[in-house]
C-alpha positions as a printed NumPy array, in Angstrom:
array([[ -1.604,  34.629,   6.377],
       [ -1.918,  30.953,   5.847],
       [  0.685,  28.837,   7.284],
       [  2.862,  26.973,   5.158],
       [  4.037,  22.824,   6.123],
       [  7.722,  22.793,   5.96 ],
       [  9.553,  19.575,   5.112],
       [ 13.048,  18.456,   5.993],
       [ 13.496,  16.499,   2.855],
       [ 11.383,  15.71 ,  -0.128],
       [ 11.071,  11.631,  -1.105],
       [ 11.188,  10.985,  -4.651],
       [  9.977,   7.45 ,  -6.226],
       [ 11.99 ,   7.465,  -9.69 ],
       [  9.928,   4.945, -11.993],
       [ 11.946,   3.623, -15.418],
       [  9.596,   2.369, -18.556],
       [ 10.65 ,  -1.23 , -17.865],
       [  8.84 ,  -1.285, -14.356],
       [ 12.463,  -1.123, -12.481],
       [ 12.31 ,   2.281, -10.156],
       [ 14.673,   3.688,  -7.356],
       [ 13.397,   6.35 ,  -4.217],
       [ 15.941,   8.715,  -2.913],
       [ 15.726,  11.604,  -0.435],
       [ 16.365,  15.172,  -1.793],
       [ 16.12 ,  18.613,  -0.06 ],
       [ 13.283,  20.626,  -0.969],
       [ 15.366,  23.684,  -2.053],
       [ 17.198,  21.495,  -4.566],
       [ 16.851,  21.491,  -8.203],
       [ 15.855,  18.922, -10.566],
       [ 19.14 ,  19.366, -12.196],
       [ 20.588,  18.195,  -9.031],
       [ 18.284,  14.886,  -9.491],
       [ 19.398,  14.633, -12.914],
       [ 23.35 ,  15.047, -12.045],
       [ 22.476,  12.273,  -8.891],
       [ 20.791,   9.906, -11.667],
       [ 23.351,  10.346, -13.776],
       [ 26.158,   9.787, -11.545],
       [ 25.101,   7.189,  -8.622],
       [ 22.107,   5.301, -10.383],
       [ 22.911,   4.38 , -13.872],
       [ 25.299,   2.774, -15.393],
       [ 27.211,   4.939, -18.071],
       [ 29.639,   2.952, -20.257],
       [ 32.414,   3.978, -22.887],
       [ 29.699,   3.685, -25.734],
       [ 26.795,   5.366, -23.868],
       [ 27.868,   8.689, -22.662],
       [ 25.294,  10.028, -21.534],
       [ 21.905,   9.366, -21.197],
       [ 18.81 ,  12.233, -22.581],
       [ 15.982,  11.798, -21.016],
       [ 13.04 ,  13.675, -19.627],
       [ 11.078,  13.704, -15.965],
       [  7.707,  13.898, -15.515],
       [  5.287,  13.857, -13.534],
       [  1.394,  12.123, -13.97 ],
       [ -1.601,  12.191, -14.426],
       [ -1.964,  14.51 , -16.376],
       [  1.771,  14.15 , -17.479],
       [  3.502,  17.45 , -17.128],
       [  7.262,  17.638, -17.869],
       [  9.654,  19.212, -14.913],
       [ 11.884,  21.887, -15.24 ],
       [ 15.484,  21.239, -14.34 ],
       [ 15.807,  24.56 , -13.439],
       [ 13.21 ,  24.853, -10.368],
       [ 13.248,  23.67 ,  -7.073],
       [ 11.053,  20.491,  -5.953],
       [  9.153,  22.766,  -4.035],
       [  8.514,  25.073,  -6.921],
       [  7.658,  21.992,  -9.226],
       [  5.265,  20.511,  -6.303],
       [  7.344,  17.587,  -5.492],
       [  7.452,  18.4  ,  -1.285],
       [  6.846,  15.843,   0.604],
       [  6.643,  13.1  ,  -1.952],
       [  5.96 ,  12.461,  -5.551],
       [  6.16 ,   9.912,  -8.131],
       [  8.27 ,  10.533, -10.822],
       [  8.554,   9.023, -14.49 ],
       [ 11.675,   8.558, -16.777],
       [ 10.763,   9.686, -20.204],
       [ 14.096,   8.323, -22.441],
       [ 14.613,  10.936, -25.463],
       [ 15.308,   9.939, -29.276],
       [ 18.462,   7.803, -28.984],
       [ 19.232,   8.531, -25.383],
       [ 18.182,   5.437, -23.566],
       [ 20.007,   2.849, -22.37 ],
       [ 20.833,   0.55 , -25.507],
       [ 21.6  ,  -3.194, -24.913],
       [ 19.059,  -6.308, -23.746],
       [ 18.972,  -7.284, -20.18 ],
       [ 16.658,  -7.928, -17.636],
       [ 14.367,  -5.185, -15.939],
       [ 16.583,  -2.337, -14.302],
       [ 20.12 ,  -3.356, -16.22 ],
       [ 21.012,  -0.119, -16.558],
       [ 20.878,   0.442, -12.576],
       [ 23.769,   0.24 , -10.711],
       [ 24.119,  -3.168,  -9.032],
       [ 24.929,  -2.366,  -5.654],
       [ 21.9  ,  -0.974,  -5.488],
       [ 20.334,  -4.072,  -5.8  ],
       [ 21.472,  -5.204,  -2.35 ],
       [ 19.624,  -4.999,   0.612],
       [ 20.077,  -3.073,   3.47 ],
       [ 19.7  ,  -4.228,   7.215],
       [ 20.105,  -0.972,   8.897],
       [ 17.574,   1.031,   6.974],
       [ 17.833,   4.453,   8.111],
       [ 14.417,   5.378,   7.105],
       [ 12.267,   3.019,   9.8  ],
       [ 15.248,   2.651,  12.465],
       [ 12.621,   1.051,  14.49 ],
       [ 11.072,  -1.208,  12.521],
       [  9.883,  -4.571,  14.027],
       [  7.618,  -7.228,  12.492],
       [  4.309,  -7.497,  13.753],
       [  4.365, -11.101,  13.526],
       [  7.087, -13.118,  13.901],
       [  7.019, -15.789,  11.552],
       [  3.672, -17.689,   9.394],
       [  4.103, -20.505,  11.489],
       [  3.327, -18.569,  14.53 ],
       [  0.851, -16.813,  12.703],
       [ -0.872, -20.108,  11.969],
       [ -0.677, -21.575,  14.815],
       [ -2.452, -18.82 ,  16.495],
       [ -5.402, -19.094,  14.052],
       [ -5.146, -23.054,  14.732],
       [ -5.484, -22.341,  18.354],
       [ -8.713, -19.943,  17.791],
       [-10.038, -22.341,  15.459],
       [ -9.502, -25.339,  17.626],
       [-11.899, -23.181,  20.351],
       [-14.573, -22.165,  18.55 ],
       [-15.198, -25.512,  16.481],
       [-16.617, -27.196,  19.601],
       [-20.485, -25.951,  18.625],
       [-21.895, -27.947,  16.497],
       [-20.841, -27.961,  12.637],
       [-23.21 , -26.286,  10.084],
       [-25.044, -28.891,   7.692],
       [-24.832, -27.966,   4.297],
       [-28.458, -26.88 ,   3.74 ],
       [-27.693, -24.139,   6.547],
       [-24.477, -23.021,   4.962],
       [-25.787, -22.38 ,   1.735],
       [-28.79 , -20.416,   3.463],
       [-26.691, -18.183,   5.524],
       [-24.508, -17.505,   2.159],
       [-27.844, -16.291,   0.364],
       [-28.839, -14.294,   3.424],
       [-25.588, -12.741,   3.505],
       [-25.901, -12.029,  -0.446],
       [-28.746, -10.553,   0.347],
       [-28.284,  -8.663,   3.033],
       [-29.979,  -9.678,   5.072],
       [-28.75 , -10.286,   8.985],
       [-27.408, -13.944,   9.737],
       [-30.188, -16.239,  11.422],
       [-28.871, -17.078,  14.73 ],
       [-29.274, -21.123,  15.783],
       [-32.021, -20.787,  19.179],
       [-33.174, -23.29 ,  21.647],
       [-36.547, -23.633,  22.238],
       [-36.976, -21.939,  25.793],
       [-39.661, -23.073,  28.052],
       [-42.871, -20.603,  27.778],
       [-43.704, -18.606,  30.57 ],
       [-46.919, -16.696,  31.413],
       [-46.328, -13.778,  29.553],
       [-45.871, -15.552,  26.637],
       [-49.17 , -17.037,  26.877],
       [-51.217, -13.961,  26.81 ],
       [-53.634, -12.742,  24.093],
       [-52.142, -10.803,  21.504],
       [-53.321,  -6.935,  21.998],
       [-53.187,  -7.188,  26.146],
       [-50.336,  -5.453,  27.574],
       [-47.714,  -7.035,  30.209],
       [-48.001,  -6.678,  34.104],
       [-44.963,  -4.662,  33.929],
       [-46.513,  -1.996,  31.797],
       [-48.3  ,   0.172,  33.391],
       [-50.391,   3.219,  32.063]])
């Protein structure tokens, strides 16, 4: 028997065709109908004149439609999935506005105490921080001497190339093993 991954909750990344989306966590033994009903009812907006909306999820690529009547585990959805609003034949959302008009507004608004990363902290504080930290490192390593521009644009064509960076060397004083005939081998070598 193969063991099975079991999920506490299934997250599910609604995308609309005008770019606008919405995530929400379901259970994995719910339906899509339930999705629907939770679309329906606490995402968009439903006025006098627009009843209801008819539209279509689906999933991509390749597009397959979803089932209302299975389970997001049945249709594949567990732990995550992408999903896609496909609006039917004179059930979309009719009016102009901006991206996502038909969303609820309050959903819009941001959230401090975001339940999903409850312990959340930013790496880095703020950019200035951030900059001055690359200032500082900067600062140190700019006391060798600056690169003309003859070597700069060599060590960009060696790095184009592939081939390793030259490496700036002083000229080191020559000692005795230096000086010996090519072909002889050093005193430390020994046979």
């Amino acid at each position: 028997m193969k063991k099975s991954k079991v999920y506490s909750h299934v997250q599910l990344r609604i995308n609309f065709s005008d770019g606008s989306y919405v995530t929400g966590k379901f259970l994995p033994k719910e339906t899509l109908e339930t999705v629907r009903q939770v679309l329906l009812k606490e995402v968009l907006i439903v006025s006098s004149s627009d009843s209801s909306y008819a539209f279509d999820l689906y999933v991509a690529p390749p597009r397959r439609k979803l089932d209302w009547s299975k389970t997001l585990q049945q249709e594949g959805l567990v732990p995550a999935a992408k999903l896609h609003v496909s609006w039917k034949v004179g059930g979309a959302p009719t009016g102009m506005g901006d991206a996502g008009w038909f969303i609820q507004p309050a959903l819009y608004e941001t959230h401090k105490n975001d339940a999903s990363f409850p312990d959340a902290k930013p790496i880095v504080q703020s950019r200035t921080l951030a900059s001055q930290a690359s200032a500082n490192s900067n600062s140190s390593s700019s006391s060798s001497t600056p690169m003309t521009a003859e070597e700069k644009e060599a060590a960009m064509m060696r790095r184009m190339l592939g081939q390793k960076p030259k490496l700036k060397t002083t000229k080191r004083p020559s000692s005795d093993e230096d000086t010996k005939k090519p072909g002889t081998n050093p005193t430390w070598f020994k046979k």
